[in-house]
C-alpha positions as CSV (number, residue, x, y, z in Angstrom):
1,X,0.5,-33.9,-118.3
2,X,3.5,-34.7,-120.2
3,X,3.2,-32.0,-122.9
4,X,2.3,-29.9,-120.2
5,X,5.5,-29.9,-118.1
6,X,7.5,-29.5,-120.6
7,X,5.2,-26.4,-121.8
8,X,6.0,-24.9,-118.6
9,X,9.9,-25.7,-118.6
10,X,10.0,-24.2,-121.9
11,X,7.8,-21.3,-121.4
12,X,10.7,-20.6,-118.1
13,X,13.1,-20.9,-120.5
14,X,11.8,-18.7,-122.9
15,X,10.7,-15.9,-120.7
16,X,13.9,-15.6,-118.6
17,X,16.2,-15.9,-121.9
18,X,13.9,-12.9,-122.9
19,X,14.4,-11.1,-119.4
20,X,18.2,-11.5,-119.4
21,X,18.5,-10.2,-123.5
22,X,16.5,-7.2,-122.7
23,X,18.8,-6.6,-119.5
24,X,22.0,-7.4,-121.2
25,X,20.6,-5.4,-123.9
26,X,19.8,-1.9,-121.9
27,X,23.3,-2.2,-119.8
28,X,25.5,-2.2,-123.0
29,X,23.5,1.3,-124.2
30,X,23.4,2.3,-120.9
31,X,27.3,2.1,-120.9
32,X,27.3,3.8,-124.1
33,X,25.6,6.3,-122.7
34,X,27.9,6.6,-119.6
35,X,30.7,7.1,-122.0
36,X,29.0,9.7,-123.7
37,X,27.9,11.8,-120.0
38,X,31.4,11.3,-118.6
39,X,32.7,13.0,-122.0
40,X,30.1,16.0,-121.4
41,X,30.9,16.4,-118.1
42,X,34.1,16.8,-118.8
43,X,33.5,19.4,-121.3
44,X,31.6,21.2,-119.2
45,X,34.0,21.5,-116.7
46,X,36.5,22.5,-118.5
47,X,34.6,25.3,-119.9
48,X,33.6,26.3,-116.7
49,X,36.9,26.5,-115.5
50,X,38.1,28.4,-118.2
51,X,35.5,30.5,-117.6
52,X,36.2,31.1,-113.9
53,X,39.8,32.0,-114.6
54,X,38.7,34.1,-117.4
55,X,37.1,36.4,-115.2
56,X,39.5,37.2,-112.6
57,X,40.5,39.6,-115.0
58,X,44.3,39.2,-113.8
59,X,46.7,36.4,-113.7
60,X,45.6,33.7,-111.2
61,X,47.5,33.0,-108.1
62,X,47.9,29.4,-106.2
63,X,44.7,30.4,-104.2
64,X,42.7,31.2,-107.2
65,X,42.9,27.6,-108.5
66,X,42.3,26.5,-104.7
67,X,39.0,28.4,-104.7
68,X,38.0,27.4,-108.3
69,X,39.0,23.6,-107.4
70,X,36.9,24.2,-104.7
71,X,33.7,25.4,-105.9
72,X,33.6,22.5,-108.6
73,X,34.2,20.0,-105.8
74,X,30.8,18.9,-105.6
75,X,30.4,18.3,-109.4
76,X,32.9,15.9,-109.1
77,X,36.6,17.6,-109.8
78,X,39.3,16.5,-107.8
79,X,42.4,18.3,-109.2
80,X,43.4,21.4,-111.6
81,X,46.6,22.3,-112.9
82,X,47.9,24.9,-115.7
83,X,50.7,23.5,-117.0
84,X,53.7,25.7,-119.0
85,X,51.5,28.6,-118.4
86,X,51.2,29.7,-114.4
87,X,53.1,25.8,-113.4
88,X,50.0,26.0,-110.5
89,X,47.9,23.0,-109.6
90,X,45.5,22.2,-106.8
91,X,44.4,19.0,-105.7
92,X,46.7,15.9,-106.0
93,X,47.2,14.2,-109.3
94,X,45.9,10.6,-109.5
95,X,49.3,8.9,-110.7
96,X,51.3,11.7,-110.1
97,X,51.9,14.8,-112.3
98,X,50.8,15.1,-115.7
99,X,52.8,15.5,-118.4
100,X,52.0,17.3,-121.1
101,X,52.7,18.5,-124.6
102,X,51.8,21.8,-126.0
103,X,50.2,21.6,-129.2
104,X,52.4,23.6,-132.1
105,X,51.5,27.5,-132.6
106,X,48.8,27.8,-134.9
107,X,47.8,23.8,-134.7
108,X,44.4,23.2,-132.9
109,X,43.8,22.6,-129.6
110,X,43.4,18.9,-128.5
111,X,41.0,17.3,-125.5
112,X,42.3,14.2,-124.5
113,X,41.0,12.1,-121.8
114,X,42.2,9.2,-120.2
115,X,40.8,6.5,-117.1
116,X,42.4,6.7,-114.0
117,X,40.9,4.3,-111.7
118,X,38.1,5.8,-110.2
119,X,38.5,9.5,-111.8
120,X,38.6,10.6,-115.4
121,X,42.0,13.2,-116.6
122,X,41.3,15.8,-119.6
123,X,44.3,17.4,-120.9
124,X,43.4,20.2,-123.3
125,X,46.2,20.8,-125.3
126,X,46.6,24.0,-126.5
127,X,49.2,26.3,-127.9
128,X,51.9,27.5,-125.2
129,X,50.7,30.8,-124.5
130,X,53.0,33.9,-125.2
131,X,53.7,35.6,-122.2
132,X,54.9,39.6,-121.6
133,X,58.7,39.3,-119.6
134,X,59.4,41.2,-117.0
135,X,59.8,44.9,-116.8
136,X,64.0,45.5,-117.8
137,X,64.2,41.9,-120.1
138,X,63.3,40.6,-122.7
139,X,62.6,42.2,-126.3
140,X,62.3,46.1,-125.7
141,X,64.2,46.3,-122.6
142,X,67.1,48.0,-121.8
143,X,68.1,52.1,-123.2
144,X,65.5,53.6,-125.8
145,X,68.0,53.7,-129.3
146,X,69.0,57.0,-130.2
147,X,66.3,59.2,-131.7
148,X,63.2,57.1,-130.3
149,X,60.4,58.5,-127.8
150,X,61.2,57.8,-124.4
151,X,58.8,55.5,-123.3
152,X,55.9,56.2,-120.8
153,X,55.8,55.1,-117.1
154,X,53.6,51.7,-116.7
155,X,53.1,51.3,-120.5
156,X,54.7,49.8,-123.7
157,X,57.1,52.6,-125.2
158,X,56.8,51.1,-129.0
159,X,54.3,49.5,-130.8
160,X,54.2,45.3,-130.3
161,X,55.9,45.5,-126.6
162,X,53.9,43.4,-124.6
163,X,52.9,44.3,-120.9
164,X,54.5,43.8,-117.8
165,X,52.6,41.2,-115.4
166,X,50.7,42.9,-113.0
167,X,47.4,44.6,-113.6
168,X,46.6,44.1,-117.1
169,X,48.8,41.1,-118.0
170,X,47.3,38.5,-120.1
171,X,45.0,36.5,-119.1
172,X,44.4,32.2,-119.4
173,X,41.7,32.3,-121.9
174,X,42.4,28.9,-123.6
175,X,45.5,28.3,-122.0
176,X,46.4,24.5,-121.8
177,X,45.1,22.8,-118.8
178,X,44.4,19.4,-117.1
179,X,41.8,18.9,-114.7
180,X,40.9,15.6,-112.8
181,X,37.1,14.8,-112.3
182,X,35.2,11.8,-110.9
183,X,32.0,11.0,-113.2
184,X,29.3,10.3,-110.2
185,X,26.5,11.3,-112.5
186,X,27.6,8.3,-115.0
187,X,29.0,5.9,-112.3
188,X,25.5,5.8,-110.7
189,X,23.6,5.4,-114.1
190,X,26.3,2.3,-114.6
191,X,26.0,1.0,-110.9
192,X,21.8,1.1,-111.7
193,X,22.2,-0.9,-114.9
194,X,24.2,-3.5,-113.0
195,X,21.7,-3.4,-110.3
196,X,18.9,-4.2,-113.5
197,X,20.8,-6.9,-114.7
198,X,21.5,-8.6,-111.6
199,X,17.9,-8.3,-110.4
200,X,16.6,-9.4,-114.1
201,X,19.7,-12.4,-113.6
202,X,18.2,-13.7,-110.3
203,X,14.8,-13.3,-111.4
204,X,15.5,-15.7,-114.4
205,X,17.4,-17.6,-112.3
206,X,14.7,-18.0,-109.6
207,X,12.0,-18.2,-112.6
208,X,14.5,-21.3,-114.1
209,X,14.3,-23.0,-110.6
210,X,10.6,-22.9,-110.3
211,X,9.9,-24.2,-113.4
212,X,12.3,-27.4,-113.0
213,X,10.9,-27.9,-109.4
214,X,7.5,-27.9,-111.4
215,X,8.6,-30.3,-114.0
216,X,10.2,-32.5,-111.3
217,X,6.7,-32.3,-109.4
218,X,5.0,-33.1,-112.3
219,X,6.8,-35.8,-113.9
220,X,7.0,-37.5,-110.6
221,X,2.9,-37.2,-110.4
222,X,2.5,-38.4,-114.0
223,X,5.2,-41.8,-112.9
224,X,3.1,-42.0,-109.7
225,X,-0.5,-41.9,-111.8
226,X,1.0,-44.2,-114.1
227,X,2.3,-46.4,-111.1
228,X,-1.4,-46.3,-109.7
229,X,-3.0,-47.1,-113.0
230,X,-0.5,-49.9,-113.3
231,X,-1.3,-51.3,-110.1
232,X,-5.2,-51.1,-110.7
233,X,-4.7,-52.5,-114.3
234,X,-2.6,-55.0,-112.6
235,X,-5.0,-56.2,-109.6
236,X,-8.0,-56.4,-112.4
237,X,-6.0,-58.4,-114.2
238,X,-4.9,-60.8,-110.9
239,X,-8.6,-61.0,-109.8
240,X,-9.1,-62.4,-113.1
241,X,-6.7,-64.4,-112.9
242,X,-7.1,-65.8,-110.0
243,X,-10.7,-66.9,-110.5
244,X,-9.5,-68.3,-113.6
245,X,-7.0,-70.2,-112.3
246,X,-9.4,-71.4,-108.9
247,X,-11.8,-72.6,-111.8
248,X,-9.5,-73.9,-114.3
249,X,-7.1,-76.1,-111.7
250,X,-9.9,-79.0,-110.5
251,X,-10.9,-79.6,-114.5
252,X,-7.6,-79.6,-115.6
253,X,-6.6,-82.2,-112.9
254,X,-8.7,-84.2,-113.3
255,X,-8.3,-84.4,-117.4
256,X,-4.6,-84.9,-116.9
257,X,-5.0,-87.7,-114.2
258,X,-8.0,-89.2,-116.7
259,X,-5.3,-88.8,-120.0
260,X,-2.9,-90.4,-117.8
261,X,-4.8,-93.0,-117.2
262,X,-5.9,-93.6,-120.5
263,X,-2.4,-93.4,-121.9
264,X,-1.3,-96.4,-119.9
265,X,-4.1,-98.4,-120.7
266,X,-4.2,-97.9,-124.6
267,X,-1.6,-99.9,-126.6
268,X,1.4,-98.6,-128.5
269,X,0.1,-96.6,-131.6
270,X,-1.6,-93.7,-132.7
271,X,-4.4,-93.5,-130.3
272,X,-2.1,-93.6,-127.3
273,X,0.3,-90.6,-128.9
274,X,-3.1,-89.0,-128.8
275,X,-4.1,-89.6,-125.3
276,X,0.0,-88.4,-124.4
277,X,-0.4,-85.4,-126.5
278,X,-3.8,-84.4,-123.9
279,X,-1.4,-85.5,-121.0
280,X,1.3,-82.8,-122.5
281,X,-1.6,-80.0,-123.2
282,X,-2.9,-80.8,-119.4
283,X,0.4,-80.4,-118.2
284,X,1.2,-76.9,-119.7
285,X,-2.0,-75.5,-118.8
286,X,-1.4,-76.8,-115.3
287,X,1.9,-74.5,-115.8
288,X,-0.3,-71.4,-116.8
289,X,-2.5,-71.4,-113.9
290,X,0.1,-72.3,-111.5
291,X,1.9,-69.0,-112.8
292,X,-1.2,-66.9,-112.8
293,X,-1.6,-68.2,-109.0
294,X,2.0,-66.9,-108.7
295,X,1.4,-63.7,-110.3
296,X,-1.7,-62.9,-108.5
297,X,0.1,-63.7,-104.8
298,X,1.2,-60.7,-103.2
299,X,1.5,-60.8,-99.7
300,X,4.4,-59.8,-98.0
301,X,8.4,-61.6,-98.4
302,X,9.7,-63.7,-95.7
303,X,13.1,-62.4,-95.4
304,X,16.2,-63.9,-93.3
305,X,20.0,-64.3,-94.1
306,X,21.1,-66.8,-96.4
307,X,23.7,-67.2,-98.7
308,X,22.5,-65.7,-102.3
309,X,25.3,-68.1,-104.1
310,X,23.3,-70.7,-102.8
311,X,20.0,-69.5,-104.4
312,X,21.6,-69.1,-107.8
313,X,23.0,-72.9,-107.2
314,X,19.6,-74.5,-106.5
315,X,17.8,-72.6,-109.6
316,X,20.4,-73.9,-111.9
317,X,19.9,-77.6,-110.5
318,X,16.5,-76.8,-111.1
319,X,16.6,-76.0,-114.6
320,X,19.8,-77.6,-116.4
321,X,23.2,-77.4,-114.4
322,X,24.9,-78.5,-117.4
323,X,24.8,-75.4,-119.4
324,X,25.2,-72.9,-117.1
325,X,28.5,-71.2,-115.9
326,X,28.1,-69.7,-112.7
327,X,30.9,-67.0,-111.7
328,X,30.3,-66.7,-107.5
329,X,33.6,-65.0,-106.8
330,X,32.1,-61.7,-105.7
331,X,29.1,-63.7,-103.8
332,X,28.5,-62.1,-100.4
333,X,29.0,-64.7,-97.2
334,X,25.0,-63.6,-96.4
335,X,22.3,-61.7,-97.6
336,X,18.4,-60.7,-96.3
337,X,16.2,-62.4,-98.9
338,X,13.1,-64.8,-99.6
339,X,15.2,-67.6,-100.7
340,X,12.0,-69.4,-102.3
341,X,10.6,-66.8,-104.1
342,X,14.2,-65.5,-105.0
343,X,15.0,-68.8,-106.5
344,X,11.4,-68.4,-107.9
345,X,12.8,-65.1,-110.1
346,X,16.6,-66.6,-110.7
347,X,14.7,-70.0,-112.4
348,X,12.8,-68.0,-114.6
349,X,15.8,-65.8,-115.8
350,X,17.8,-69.4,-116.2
351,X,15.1,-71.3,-117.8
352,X,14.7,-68.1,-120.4
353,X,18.1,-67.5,-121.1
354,X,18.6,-71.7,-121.8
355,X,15.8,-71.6,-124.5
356,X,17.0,-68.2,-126.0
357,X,20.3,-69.5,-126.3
358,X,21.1,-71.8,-129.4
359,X,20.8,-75.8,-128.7
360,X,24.2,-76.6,-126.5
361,X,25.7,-73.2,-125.9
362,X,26.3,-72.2,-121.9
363,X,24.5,-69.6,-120.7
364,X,26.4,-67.1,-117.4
365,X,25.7,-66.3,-114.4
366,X,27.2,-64.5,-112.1
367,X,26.3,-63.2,-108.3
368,X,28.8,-60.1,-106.6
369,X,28.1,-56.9,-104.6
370,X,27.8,-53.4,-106.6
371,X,27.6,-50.4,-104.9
372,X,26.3,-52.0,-102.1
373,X,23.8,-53.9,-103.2
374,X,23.4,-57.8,-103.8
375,X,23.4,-58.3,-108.2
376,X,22.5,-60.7,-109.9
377,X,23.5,-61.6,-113.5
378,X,21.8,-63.7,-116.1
379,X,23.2,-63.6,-119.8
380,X,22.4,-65.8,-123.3
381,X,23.8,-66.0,-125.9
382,X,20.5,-65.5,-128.2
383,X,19.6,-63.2,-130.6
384,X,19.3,-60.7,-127.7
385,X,16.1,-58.6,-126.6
386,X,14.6,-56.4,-130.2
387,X,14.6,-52.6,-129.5
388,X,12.0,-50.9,-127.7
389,X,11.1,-53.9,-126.1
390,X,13.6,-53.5,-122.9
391,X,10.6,-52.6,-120.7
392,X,7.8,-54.2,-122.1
393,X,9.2,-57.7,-121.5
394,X,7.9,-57.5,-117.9
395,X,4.4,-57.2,-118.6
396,X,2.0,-59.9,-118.3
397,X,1.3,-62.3,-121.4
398,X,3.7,-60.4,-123.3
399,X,5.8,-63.3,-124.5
400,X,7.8,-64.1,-128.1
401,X,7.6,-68.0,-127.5
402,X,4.9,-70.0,-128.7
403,X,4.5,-72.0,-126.1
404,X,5.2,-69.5,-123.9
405,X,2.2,-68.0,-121.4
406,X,4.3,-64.5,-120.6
407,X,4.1,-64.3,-117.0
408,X,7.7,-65.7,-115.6
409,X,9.2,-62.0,-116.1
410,X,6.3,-60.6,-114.9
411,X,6.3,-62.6,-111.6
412,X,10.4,-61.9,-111.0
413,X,9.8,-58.3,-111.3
414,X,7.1,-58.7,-108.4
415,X,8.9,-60.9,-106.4
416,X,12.3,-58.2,-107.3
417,X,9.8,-55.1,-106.2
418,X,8.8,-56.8,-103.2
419,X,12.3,-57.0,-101.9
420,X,12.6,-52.9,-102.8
421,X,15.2,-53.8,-105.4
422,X,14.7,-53.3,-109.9
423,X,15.0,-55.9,-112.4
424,X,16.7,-54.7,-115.7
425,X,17.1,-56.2,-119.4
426,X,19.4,-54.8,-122.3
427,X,21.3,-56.2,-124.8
428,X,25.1,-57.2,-124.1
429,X,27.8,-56.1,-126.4
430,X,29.3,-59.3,-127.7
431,X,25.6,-60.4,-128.1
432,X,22.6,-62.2,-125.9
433,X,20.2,-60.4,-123.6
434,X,21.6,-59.9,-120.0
435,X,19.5,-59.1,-116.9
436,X,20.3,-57.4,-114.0
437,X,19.0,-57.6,-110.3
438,X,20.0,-55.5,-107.9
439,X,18.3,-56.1,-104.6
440,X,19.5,-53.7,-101.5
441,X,20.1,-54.2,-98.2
442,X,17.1,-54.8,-96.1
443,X,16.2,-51.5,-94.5
């Protein structure tokens, strides 16, 4: 199950990474390509413009350029002008007039385009056209010189005079010109793309989601299985116990009471050490079964208020007061516990921490509030808990003593779980194991 969630969580990962690439992928050609359709559409309406003008055969008039504005409308041109040639525009200039420069005679033309907002300006740039003056000015005008044909009526009267404007002036063929046009055609390719990518983002996004609510779901099943198998391996293990225990208490009674009894009667020497040294064995399996009977007891807590300083007080009178600093300034006035069983789990702490420590040194304690929760603190001054082993500590008969049966850890975790609050070991940083109980307020 575990391999599996985090197959799923990677396989999300993977596929919407993919999704967004390919997405983020097509948008930045597609905008290459909207670059490239805006620059043909401009081109194309240029040249139709030119065109249009073109074939008026005349000059064109205010109205001409009106019409022609016009009839380009719904491809997306906003304005027209033809600068130094006709000084006529239609529309209105994003940004005002243009300004432009002619190009010098002879040079190429130039198309330059430039962003205005929402519209796109071309300025072809061409050379100033050359235009005929006026009938009676310019070059040619005035009396024929002496000697030379009179001219004729309408027409030029030497070769190289340009005609009047009118009927058969010249006409704009590439004349320079601006023109104004909003690129719909590319705008809507763009505005799809976007569309793609945010669809393909929420998508991912959604798919990301999905696949942590999964791996939640499923981690939180595989703690809960683990919990259940736990609990069954736990109860097997407390049956057998128990019967154990049950079988093994009247025996053992009565071979302590019978050592006991021979003890006393034997005389100093080396059969009485004997006979003690059976009293001592009795006595520490009397120990092991009352802690399997502990172990095995579930049942529910007994809690009322009582003062959890108190508690910690009693278990260190219990195990040696002497070397044990207590710090109760934090200590709540009252608190909802067992106070037997709680004393129970604070012993066991106290009694560990006193044999990890070295022979003399004090062990702490200390009781406060955190977060609003009672904690308890127990801390040696021992070689401190080896790695990996933070959790595994708790579980029955796991023990590092020799004389030890590995159940007093095993027991305050129960008795800690039964009050709905987490027992917790790690190492402290000047050194010792510390352990942490945090037990909440009765609900």
């Amino acid at each position: 199950m575990r391999w599996s969630r985090w197959g799923i969580l990677t396989t999300a990962v993977l596929m919407g990474s993919g999704m967004m690439v390919s997405a983020w992928t097509s948008h930045s050609r597609l905008q290459g390509i909207s670059e490239t359709l805006t620059y043909g559409q401009g081109q194309i309406l240029l040249a139709a413009v030119h065109q249009s003008l073109n074939s008026l055969g005349r000059r064109p008039e205010p109205e001409d350029l009106d019409r022609t504005l016009a009839s380009f409308q719904s491809q997306g041109m906003r304005y027209l002008a033809l600068p130094f040639h006709f000084q006529h525009e239609a529309g209105t200039a994003m940004g005002g007039a243009p300004v432009v420069e002619p190009v010098l005679p002879g040079a190429p033309p130039q198309l330059l385009i430039k962003e205005l907002g929402e519209r796109i300006r071309l300025i072809w740039r061409a050379p100033a056209p050359r235009l005929a003056p006026p009938r009676g000015m310019g070059p040619g005008a005035g009396p024929p010189p002496p000697g030379a044909p009179p001219r004729p009526p309408g027409g030029p009267q030497r070769p190289g005079d340009e005609p009047p404007m009118g009927a058969g002036a010249r006409q704009p063929r590439d004349a320079p010109m601006v023109i104004e046009f909003e690129p719909v055609a590319a705008r809507e390719l763009v505005a799809s793309s976007r569309r793609s990518l945010l669809i393909s983002g929420v998508v991912s996004l959604t798919l990301l989601l999905a696949a942590l609510a999964m791996f939640r779901w499923l981690k939180g099943r595989e703690a809960l299985q683990h919990q259940l198998e736990r609990e069954r391996h736990l109860a097997t293990l407390g049956e057998m116990s128990a019967v154990l225990a049950h079988e093994l208490r009247n025996p053992l009674a009565s071979l302590k009471g019978h050592a006991q009894l021979l003890a006393e009667a034997l005389p100093e020497g080396r059969s009485r050490t004997k006979a003690e040294r059976v009293v001592k064995e009795a006595l520490r399996m009397e120990d092991l079964t009352t802690s399997l009977l502990a172990f095995v007891r579930t049942g529910s807590i007994q809690r009322q208020e009582t003062d959890p300083a108190a508690i910690v007080r009693a278990a260190a009178e219990e195990v040696d007061p002497r070397r044990i600093e207590l710090d109760a300034g934090g200590a709540p006035g009252s608190w909802s516990l067992d106070a037997a069983r709680m004393q129970q789990v604070l012993s066991n702490l106290l009694r560990n921490a006193v044999q990890a420590s070295p022979e003399g040194a004090a062990v702490f304690a200390r009781v406060a509030t955190e977060s609003g929760a009672l904690l308890y603190e127990v801390r040696d001054v021992g070689t401190g808990i080896p790695p990996g082993l933070e959790n595994v500590i708790f579980e029955p008969f796991h023990t590092q003593r020799p004389l030890g049966n590995g159940l007093g850890l095993a027991v305050a975790r129960r008795v800690v779980e039964l009050h709905g609050g987490s027992i917790q070991a790690s190492n402290h940083p000047e050194g010792g194991a510390l352990f942490r109980v945090r037990i909440p307020v009765a609900a």
